[in-house]
N, C-alpha and C positions, 0 to 999 in steps of 0.2 A: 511586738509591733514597734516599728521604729518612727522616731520622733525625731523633724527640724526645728528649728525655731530662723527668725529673723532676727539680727540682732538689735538695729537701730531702731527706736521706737517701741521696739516689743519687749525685749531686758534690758535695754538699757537708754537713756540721754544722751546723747553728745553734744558738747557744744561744738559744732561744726559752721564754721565760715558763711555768712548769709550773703557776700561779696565775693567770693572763690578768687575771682579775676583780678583783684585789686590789691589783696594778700598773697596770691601765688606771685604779682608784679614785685612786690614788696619785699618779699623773699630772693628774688630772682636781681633782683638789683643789691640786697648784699652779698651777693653773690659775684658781684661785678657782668651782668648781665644787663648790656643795653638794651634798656623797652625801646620798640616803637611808639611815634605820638601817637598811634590809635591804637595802642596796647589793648583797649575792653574789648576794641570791635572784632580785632583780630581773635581773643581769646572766646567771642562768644560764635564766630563762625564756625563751619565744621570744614576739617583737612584732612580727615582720614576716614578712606569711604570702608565703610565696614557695613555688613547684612544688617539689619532689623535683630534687634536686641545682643548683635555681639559689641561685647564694653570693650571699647578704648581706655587703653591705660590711660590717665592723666599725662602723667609724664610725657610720653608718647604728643599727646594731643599741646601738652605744649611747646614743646621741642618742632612739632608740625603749625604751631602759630609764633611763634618766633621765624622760622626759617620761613613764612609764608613772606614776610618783608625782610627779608633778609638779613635777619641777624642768627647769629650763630651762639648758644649756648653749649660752652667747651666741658668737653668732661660727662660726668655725671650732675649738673649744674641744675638741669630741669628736674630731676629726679626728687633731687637733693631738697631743692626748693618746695616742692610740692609735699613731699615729708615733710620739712618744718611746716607748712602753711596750714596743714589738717593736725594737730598738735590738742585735740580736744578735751577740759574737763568731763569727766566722767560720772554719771549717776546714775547705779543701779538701781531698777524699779521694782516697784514693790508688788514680791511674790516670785521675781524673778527667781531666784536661788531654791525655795519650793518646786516652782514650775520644773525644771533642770530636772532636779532630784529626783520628783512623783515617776517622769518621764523614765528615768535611767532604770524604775522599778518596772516599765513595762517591756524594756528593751535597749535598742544603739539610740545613741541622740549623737543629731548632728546641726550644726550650724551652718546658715546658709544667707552668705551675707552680700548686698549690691554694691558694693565698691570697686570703683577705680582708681583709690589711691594703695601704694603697694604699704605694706607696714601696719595701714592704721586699724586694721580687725583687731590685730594682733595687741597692738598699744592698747587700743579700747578694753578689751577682756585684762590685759595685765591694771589698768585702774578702775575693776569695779571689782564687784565681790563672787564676781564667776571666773573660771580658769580654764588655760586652755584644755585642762585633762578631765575637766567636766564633761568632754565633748570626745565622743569616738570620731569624729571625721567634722572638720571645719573646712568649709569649700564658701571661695570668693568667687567673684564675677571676672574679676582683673586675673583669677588665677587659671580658671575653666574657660573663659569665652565668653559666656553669654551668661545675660541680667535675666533674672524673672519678669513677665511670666513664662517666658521660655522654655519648653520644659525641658530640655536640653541642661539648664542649669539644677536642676531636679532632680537627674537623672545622674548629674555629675556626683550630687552628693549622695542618693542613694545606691550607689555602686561604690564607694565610698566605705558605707554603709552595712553592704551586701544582704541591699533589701530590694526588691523591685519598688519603682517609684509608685506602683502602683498602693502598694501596704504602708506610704510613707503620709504620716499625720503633720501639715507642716502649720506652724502656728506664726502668725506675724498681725500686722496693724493695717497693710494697705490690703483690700482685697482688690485691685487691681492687674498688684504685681504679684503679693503670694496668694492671692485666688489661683494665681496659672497653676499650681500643684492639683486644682481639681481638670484640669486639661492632661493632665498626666496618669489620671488614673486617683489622684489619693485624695486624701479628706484634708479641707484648709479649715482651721479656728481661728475667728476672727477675735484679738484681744479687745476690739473697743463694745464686744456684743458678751464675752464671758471673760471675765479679767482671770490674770494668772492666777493668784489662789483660789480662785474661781476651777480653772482647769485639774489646779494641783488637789484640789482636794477630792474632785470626781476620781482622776487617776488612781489615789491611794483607796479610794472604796472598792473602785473595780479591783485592782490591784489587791485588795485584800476580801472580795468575795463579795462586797455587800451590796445589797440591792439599791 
């Protein structure tokens, strides 16, 4: 049986930016990148028309609010910025590393994470106490197209996988966005209703026969 998890909120903390617009400004000016005087308003409009739940990169979407007043970000500058500006302390939660494990005893485990920043899955797993090779298949949002609950994004990472999304047990914190896994066919765990060693420990009883 194969098994996602979410990463943010569900194995892990991040400290992540509660200003995004103010810090990616921040970034972008030592960079030598003139703001506009309405830098927030511009960075909280939308400039890149995309469907219902396909993610815009950040980068993207600031390179598209810069050049919406006509300033021009040379190079790789937006990019670059937005990588430094999501830069987050990292705190793995508890059970997470259990959870992972019990999982890997029933089958693939994959990770399936909503970002639009490129780099920072990656950064996140390298400072907690999970790894990327805990994980048979890691699929973003900024990498596949589309955010949960989409099931399109589901579906990316259970082919991934090479599980139909329908056999895929996906665990996370919002049931909003990883509810959408039960629009796909599979089963969602909600962590704020059965905590991970919660999960971890059913898995290894099934996993080892007991009732």
């Amino acid at each position: 049986m194969a098994t996602s998890f979410a990463p943010f909120g569900t194995l892990v903390d991040a400290d992540l930016p509660d200003d995004p617009a103010t810090v990616v400004g921040r970034e972008l000016l030592d960079r030598g990148v003139a703001l506009p005087d309405d830098w927030d308003a511009a960075y909280r409009e939308r400039h890149v028309d995309a469907p219902d739940d396909a993610e815009v990169p950040l980068p993207a979407h600031v390179s598209a609010a810069l050049a919406s007043r006509d300033v021009d970000a040379p190079g790789n500058a937006a990019r670059r910025a937005v990588v430094a500006a999501f830069d987050p302390a990292v705190e793995t939660r508890a059970g997470a590393v259990e959870a992972v494990e019990a999982a890997a005893e029933r089958g693939p485990v994959g990770l399936l994470a909503d970002c639009a920043v490129p780099e920072l899955v990656g950064r996140t797993l390298v400072r907690s106490d999970l790894s990327r090779t805990d994980f048979d298949a890691v699929v973003t949002s900024v990498a596949c197209g589309w955010r949960k609950p989409d099931r399109r994004a589901f579906e990316a990472l259970a082919h991934r996988l090479d599980a139909p999304a329908g056999a895929l047990t996906h665990v996370g914190a919002d049931s909003e966005t990883d509810g959408g896994i039960v629009d796909a066919g599979g089963e969602f765990r909600d962590v704020n209703e059965r905590s991970l060693p919660a999960l971890a420990a059913t898995w290894r009883d099934d996993a080892r026969g007991r009732p």
